[in-house]
VEXNUFI-201182 format. One record per residue: residue in three letters; x, y, z of N, C-alpha, C in turn; chain. Coordinates in Angstrom, 2 decimals, m for minus. Layout:
<pts>
@code:ala, neast:X, nnorth:Y, nup:Z, caeast:X, canorth:Y, caup:Z, ceast:X, cnorth:Y, cup:Z, unit:A
...
</pts>
This chain:
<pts>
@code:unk, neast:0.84, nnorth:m1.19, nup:0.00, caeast:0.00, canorth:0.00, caup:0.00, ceast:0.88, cnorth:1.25, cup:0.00, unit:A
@code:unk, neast:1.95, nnorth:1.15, nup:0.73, caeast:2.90, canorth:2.32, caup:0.97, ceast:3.33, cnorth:2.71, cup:m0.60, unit:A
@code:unk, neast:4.11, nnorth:1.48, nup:m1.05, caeast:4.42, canorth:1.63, caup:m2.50, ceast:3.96, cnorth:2.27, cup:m3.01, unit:A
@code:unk, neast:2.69, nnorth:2.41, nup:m3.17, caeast:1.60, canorth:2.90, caup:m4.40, ceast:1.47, cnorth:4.09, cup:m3.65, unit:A
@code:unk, neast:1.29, nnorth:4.53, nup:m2.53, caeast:1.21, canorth:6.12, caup:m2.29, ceast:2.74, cnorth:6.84, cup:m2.62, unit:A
@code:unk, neast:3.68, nnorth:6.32, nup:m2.34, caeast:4.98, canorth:6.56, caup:m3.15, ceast:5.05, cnorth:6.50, cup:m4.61, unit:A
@code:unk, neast:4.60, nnorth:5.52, nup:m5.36, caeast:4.80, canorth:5.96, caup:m6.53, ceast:3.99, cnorth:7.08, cup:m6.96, unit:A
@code:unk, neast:2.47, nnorth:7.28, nup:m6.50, caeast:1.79, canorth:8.36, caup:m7.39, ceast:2.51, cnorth:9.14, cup:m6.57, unit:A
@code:unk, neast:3.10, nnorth:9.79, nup:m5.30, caeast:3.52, canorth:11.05, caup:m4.97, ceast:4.48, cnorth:11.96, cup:m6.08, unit:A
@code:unk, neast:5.52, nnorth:10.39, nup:m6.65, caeast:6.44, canorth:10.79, caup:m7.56, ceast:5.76, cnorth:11.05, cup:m8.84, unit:A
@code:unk, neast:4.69, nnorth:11.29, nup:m9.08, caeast:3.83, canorth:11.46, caup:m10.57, ceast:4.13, cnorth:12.69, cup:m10.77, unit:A
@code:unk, neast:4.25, nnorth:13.81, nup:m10.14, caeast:3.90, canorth:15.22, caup:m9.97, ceast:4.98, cnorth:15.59, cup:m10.71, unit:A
@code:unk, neast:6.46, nnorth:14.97, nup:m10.16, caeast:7.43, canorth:15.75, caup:m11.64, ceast:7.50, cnorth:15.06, cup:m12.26, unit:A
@code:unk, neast:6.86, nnorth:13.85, nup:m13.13, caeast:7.38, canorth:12.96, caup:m13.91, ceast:6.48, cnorth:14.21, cup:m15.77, unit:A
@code:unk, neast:7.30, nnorth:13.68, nup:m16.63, caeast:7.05, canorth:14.51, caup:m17.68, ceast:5.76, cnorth:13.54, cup:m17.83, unit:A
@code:unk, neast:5.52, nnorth:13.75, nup:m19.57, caeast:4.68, canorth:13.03, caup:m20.07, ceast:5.55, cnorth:11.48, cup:m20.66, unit:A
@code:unk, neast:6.32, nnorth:11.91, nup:m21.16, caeast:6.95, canorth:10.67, caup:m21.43, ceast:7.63, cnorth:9.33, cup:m20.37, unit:A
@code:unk, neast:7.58, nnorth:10.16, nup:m19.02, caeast:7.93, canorth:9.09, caup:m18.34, ceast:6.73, cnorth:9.03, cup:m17.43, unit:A
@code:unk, neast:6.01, nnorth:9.30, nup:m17.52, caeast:4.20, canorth:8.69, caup:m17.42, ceast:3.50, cnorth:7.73, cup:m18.17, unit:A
@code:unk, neast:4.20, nnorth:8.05, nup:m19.58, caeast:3.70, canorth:6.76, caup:m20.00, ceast:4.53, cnorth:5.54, cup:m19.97, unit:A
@code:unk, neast:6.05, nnorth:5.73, nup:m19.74, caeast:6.95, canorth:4.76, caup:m19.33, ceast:6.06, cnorth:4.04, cup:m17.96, unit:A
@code:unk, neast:5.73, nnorth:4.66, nup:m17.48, caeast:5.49, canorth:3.99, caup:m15.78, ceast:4.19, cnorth:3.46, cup:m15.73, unit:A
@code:unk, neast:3.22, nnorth:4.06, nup:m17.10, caeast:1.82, canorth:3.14, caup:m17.15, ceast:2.09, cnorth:2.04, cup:m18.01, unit:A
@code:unk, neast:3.20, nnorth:1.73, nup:m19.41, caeast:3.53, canorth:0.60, caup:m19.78, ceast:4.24, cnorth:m0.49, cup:m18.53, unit:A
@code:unk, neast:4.58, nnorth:m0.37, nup:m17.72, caeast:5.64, canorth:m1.03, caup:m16.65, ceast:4.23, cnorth:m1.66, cup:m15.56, unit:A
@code:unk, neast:3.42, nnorth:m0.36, nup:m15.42, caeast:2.27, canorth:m1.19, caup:m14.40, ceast:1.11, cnorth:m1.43, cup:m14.86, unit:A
@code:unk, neast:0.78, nnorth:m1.36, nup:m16.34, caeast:m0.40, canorth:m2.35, caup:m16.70, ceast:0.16, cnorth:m2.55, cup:m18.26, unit:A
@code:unk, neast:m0.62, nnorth:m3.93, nup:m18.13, caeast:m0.20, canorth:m4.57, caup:m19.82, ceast:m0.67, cnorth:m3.95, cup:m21.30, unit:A
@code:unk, neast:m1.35, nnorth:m2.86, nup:m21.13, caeast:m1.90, canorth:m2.37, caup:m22.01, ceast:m1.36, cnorth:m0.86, cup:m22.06, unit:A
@code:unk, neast:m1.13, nnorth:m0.68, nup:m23.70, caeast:m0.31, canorth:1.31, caup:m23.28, ceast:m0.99, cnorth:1.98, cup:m22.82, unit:A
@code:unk, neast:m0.38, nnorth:3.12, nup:m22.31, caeast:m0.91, canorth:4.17, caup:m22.07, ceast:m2.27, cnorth:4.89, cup:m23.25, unit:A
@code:unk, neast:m3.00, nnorth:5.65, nup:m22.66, caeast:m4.04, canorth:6.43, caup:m23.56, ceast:m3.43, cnorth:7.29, cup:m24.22, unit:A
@code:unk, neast:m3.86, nnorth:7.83, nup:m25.75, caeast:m3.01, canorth:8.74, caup:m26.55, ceast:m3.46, cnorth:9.94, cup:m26.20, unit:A
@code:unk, neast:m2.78, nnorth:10.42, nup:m25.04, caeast:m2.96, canorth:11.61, caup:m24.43, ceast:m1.94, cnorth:12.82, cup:m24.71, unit:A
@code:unk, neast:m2.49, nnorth:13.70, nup:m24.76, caeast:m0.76, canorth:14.88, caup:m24.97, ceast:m0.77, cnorth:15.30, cup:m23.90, unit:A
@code:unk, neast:m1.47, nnorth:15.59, nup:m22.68, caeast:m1.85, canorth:16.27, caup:m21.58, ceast:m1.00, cnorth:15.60, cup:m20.40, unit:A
@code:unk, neast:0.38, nnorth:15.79, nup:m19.82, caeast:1.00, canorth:14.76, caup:m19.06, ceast:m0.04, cnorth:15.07, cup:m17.60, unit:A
@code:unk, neast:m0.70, nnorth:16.41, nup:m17.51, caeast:m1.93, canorth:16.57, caup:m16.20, ceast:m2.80, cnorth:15.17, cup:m16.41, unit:A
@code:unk, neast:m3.59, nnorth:15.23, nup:m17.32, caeast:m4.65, canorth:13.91, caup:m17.48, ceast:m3.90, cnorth:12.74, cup:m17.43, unit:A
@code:unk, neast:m2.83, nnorth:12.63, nup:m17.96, caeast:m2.57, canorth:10.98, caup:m18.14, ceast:m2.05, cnorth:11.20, cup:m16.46, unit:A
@code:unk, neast:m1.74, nnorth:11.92, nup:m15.47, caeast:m1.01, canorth:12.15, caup:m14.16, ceast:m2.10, cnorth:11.31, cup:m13.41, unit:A
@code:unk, neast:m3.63, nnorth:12.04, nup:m13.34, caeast:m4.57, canorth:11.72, caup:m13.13, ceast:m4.89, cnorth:10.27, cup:m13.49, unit:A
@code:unk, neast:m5.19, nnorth:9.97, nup:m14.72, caeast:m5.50, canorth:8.83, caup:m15.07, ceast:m4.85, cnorth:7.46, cup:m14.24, unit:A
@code:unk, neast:m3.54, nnorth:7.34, nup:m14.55, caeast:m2.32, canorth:7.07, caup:m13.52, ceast:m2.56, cnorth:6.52, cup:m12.09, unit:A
@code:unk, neast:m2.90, nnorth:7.90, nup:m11.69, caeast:m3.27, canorth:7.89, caup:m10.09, ceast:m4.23, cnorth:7.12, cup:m9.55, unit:A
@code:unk, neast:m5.36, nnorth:7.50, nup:m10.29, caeast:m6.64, canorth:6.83, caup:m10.30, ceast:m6.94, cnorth:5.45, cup:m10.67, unit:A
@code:unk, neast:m5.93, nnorth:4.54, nup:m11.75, caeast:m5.64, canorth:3.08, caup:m11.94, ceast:m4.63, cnorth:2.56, cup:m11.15, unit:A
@code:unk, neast:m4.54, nnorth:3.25, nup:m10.68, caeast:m2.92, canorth:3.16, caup:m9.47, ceast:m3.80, cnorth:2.36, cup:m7.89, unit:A
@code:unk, neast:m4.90, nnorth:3.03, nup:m7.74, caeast:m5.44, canorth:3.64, caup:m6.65, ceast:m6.56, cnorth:2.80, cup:m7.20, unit:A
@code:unk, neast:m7.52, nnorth:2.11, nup:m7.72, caeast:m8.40, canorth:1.16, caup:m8.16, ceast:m7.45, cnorth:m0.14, cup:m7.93, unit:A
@code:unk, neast:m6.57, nnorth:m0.26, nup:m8.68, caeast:m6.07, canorth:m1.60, caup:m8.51, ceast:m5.53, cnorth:m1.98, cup:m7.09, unit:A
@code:unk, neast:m5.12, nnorth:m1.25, nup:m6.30, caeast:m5.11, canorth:m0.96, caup:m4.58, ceast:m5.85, cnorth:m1.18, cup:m3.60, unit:A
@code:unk, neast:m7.09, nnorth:m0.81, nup:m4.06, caeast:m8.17, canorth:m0.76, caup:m3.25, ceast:m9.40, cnorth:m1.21, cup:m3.91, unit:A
@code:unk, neast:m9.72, nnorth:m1.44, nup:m4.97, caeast:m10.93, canorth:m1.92, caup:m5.60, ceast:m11.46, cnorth:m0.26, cup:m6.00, unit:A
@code:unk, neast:m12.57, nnorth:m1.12, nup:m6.27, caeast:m14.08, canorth:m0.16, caup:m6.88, ceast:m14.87, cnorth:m0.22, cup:m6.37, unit:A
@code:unk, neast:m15.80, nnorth:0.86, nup:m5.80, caeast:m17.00, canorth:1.31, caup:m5.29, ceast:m18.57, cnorth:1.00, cup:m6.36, unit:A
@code:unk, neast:m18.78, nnorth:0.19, nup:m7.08, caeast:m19.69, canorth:0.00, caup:m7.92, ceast:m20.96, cnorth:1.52, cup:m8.01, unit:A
@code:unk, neast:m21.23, nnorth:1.10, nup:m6.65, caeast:m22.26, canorth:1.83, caup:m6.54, ceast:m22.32, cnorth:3.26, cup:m6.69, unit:A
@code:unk, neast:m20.88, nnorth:3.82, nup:m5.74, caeast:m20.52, canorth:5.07, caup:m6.11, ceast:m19.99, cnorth:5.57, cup:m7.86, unit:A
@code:unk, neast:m19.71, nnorth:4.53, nup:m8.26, caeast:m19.13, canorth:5.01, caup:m9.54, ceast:m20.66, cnorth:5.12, cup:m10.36, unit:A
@code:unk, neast:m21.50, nnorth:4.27, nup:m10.21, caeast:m22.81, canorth:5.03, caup:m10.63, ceast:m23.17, cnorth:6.50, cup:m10.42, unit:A
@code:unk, neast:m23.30, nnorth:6.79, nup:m9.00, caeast:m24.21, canorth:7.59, caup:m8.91, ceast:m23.56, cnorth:8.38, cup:m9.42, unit:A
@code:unk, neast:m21.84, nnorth:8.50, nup:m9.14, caeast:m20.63, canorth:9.62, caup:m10.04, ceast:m21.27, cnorth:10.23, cup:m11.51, unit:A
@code:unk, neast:m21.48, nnorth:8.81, nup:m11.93, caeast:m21.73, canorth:8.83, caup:m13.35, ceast:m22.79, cnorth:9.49, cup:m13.90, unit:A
@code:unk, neast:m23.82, nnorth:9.00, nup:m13.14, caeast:m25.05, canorth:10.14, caup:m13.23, ceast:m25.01, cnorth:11.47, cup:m13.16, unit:A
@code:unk, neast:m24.25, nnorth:11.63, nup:m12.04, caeast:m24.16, canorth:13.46, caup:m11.49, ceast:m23.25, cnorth:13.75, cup:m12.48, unit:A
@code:unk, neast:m22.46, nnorth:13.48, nup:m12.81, caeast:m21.04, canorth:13.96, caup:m14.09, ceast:m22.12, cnorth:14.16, cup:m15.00, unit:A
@code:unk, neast:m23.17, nnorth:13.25, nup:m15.64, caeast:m23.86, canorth:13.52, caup:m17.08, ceast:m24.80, cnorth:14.58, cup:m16.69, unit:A
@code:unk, neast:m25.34, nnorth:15.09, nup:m15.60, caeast:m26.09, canorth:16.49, caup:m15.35, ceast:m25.06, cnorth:17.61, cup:m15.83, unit:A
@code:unk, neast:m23.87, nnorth:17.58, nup:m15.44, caeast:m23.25, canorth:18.52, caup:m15.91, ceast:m22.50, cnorth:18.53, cup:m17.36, unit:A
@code:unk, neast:m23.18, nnorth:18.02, nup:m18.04, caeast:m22.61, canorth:18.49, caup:m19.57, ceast:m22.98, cnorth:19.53, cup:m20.14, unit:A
@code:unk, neast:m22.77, nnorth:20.19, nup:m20.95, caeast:m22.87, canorth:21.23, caup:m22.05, ceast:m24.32, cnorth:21.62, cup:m22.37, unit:A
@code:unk, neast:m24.81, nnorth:22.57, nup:m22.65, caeast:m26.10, canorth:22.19, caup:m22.72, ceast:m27.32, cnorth:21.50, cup:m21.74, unit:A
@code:unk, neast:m27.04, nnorth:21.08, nup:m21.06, caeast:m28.02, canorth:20.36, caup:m20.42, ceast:m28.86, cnorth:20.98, cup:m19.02, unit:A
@code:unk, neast:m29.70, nnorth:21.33, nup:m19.25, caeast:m30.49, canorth:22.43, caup:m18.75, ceast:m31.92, cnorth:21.23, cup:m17.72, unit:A
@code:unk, neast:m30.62, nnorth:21.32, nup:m16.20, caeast:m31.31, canorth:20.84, caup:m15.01, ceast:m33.15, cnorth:21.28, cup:m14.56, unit:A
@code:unk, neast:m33.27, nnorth:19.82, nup:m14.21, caeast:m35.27, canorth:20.35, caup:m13.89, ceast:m34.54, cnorth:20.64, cup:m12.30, unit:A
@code:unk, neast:m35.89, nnorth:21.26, nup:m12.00, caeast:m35.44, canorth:21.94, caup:m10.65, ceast:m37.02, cnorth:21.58, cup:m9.95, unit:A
@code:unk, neast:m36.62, nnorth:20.94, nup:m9.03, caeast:m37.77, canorth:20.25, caup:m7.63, ceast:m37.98, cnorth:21.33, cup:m7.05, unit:A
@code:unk, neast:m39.51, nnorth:21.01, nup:m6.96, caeast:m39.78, canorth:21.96, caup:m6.24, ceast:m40.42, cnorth:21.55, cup:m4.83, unit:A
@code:unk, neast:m40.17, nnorth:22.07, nup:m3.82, caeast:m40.62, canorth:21.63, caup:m2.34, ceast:m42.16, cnorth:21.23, cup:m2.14, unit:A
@code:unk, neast:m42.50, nnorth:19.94, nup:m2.14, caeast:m43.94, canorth:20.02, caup:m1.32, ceast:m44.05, cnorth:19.21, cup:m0.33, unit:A
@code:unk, neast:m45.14, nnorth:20.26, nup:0.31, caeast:m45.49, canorth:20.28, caup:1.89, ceast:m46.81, cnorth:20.04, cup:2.24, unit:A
@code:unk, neast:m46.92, nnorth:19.54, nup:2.83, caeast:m48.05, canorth:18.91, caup:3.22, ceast:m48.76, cnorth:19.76, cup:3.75, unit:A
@code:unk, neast:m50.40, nnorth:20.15, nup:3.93, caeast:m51.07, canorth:21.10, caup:4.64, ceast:m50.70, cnorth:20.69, cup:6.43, unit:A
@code:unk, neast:m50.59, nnorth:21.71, nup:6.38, caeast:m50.41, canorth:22.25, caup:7.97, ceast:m48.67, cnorth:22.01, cup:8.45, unit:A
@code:unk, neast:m47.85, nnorth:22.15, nup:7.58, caeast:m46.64, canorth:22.51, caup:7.91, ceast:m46.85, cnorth:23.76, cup:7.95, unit:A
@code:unk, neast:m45.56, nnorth:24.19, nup:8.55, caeast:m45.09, canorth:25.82, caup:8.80, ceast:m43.61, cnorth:25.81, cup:8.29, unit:A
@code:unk, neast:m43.18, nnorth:26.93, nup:7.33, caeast:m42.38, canorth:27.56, caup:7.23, ceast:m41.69, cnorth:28.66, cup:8.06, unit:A
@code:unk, neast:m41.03, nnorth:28.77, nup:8.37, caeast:m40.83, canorth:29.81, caup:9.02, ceast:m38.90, cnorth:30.33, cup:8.40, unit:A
@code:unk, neast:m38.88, nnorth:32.23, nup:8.60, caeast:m37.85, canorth:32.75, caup:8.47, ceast:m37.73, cnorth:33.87, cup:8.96, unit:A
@code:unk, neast:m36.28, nnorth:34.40, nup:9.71, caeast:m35.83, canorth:35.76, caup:10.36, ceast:m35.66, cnorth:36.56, cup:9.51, unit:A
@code:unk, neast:m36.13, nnorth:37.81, nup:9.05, caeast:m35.40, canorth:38.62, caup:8.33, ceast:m35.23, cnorth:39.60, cup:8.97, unit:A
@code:unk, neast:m34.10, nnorth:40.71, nup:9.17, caeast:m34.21, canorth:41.70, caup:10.21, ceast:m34.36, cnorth:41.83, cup:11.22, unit:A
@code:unk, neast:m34.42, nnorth:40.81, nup:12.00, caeast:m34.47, canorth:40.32, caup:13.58, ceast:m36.36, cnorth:40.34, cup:13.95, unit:A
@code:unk, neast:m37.20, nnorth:39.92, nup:12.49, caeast:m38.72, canorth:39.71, caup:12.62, ceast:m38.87, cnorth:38.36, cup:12.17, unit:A
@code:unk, neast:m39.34, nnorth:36.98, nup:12.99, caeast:m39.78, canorth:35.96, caup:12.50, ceast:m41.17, cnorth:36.36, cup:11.50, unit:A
@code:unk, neast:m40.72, nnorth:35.15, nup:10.64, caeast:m41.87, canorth:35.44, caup:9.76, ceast:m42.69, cnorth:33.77, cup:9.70, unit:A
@code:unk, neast:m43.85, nnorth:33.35, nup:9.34, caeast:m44.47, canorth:32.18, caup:9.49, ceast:m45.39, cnorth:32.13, cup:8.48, unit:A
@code:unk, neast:m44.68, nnorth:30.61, nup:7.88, caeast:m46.07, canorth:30.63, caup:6.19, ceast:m46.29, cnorth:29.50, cup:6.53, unit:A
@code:unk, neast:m47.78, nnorth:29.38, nup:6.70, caeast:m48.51, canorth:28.02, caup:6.66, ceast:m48.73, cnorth:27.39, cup:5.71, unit:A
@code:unk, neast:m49.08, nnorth:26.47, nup:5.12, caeast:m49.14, canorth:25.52, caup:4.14, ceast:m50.61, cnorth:24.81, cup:4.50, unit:A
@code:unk, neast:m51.25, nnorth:25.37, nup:3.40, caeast:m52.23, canorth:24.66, caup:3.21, ceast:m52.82, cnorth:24.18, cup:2.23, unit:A
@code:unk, neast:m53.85, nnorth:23.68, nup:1.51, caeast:m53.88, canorth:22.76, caup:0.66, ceast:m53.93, cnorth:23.48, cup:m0.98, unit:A
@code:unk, neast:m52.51, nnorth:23.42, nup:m1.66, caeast:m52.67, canorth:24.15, caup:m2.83, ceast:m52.00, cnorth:25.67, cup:m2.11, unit:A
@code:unk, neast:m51.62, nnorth:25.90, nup:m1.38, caeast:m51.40, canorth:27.52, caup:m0.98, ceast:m50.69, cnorth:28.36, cup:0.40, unit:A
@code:unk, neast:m49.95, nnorth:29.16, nup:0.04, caeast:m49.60, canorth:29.96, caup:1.52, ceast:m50.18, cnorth:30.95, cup:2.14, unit:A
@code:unk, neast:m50.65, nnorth:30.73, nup:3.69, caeast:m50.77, canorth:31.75, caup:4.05, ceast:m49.55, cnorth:32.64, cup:5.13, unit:A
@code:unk, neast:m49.88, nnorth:33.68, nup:4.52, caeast:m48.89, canorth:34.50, caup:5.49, ceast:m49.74, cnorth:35.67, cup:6.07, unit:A
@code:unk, neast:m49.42, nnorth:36.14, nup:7.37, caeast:m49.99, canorth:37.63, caup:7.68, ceast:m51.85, cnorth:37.47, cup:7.28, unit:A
@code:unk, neast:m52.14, nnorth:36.49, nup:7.23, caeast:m53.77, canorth:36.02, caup:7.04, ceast:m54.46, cnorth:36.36, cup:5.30, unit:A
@code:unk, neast:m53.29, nnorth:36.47, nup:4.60, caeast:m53.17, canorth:36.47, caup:3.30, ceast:m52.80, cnorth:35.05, cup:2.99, unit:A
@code:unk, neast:m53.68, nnorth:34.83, nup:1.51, caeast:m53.47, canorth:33.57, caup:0.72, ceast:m52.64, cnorth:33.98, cup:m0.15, unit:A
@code:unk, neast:m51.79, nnorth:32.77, nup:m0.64, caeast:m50.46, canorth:33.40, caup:m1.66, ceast:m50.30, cnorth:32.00, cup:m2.44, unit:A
@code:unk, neast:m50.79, nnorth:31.91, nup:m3.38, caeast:m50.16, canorth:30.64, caup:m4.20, ceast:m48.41, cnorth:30.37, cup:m4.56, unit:A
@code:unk, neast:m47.63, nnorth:31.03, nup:m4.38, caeast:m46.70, canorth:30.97, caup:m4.39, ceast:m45.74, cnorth:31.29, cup:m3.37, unit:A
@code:unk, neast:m44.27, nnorth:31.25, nup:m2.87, caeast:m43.52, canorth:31.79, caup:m1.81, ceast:m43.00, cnorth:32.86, cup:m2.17, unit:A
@code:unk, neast:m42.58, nnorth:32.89, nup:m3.53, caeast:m41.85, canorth:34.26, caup:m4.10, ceast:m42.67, cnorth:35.90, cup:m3.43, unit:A
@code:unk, neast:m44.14, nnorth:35.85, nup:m3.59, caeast:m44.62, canorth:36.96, caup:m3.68, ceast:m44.33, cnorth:36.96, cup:m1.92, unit:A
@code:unk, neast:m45.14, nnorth:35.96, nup:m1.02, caeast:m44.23, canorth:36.64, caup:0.28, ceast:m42.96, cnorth:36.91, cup:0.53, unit:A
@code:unk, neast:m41.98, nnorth:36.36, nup:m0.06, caeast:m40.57, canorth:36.62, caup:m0.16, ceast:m40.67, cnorth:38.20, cup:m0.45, unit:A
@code:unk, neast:m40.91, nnorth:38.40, nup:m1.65, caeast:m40.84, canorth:40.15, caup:m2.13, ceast:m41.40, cnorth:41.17, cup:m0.81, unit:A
@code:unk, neast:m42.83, nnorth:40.25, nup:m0.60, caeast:m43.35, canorth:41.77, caup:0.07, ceast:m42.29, cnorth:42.15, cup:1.65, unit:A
@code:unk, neast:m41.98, nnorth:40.59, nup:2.17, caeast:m40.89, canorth:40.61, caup:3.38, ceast:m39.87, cnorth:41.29, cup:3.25, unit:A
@code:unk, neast:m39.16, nnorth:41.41, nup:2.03, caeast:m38.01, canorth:41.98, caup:1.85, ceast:m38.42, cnorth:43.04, cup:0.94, unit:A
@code:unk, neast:m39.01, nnorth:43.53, nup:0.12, caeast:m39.22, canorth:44.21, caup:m0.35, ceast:m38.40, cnorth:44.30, cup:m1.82, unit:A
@code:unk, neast:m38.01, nnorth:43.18, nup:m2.21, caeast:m37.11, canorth:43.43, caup:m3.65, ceast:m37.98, cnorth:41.89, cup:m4.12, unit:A
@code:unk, neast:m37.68, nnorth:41.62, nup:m5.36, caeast:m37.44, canorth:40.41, caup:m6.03, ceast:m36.88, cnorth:39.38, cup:m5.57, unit:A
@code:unk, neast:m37.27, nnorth:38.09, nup:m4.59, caeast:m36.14, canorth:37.06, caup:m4.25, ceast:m37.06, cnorth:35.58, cup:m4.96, unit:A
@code:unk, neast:m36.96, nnorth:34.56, nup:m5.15, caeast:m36.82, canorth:33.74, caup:m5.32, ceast:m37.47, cnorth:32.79, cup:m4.12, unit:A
@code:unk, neast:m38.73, nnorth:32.69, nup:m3.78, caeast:m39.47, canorth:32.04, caup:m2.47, ceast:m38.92, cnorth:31.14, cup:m2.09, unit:A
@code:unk, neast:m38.80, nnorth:29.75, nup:m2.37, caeast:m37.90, canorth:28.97, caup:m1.97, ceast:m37.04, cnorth:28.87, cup:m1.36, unit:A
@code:unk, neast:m35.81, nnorth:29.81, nup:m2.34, caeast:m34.32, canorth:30.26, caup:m1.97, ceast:m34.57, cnorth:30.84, cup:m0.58, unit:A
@code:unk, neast:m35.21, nnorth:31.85, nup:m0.73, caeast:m35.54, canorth:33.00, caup:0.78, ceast:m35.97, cnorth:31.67, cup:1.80, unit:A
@code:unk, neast:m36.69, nnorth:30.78, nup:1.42, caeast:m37.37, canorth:30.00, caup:2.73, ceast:m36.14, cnorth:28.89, cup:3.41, unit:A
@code:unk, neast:m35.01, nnorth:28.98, nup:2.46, caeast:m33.77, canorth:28.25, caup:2.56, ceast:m34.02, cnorth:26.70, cup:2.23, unit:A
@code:unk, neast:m35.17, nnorth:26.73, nup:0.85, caeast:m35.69, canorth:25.42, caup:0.34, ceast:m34.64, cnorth:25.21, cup:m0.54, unit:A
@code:unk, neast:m33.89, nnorth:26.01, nup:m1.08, caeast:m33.11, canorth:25.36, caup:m2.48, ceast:m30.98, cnorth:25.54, cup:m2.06, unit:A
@code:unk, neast:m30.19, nnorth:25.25, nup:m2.72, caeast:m29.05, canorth:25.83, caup:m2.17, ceast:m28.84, cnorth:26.82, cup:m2.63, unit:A
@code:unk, neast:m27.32, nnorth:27.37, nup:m2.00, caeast:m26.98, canorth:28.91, caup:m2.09, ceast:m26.52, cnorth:28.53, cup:m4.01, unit:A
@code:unk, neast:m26.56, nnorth:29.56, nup:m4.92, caeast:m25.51, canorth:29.58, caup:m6.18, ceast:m23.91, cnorth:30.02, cup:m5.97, unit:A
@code:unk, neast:m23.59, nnorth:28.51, nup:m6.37, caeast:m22.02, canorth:28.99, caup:m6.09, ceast:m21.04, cnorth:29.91, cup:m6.92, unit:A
</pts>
C-alpha cells in the first residue's frame, strides 16, 4: 500500500513521457493517446489507486449520473418543495420571525393567501427574491 502512495507522490514531476513509461511497466496495455501529461497524471493515479483498493460499484454510478447532469447544454429540472397542509415555514429577516402556513394548494402569510412563496418573499423583503431560496428550500448559487 505504501508503495503505491509513493509511486503516485512521484507522478507530480514525472514529464509526459515518463508517465507513460510507468503506465507501460504497471499495466499490460499502453498508455491512452494523451498529450496532456496533467490527465494521463490523473488517469495514472486513479488506476494506481483502483487496482489498490478496488471499486465502489455503486458510487461510480451515482458519479456517473451526477457527471452527465453537468454536460454542455443540459439544462437541469429543478424540484420543487412540497409540503403537506399544515406545515409551517418559518424565516428571520431583520431580527422579525416570519411564518407561512401551508395549506392545501397555498400559503398563508400575515392572514393572506399566496399561491406561491416568491410573492411573500418580495413583500418581506421588499425586492425580487426567489421564495424557496428565501425560505432556505433550495441551495446557495455557487
Amino acid at each position: 500500500m505504501s508503495e503505491i502512495k509513493a509511486l503516485i507522490a512521484t507522478l507530480e514531476a514525472q514529464k509526459i513521457d515518463a508517465l507513460r513509461t510507468i503506465w507501460c511497466d504497471q499495466f499490460e496495455e499502453g498508455p491512452p493517446p494523451l498529450r496532456s501529461a496533467n490527465v494521463l497524471r490523473y488517469l495514472l493515479a486513479e488506476r494506481l489507486q483502483l487496482r489498490a483498493h478496488g471499486s465502489n460499484h455503486d458510487l461510480d454510478r451515482r458519479l456517473c449520473k451526477t457527471a452527465s447532469r453537468h454536460r454542455p447544454g443540459y439544462k437541469p429540472t429543478v424540484r420543487t418543495a412540497a409540503f403537506k397542509p399544515g406545515s409551517r415555514l418559518e424565516r428571520e429577516w431583520k431580527g422579525e420571525r416570519h411564518q407561512v402556513d401551508v395549506i392545501d394548494g397555498a400559503y398563508v402569510w400575515n392572514g393572506q393567501t399566496f399561491t406561491s412563496l416568491s410573492p411573500i418573499a418580495r413583500q418581506i423583503t421588499g425586492s425580487r427574491w426567489n421564495g424557496p431560496r428565501f425560505f432556505g428550500l433550495r441551495e446557495e448559487a455557487a
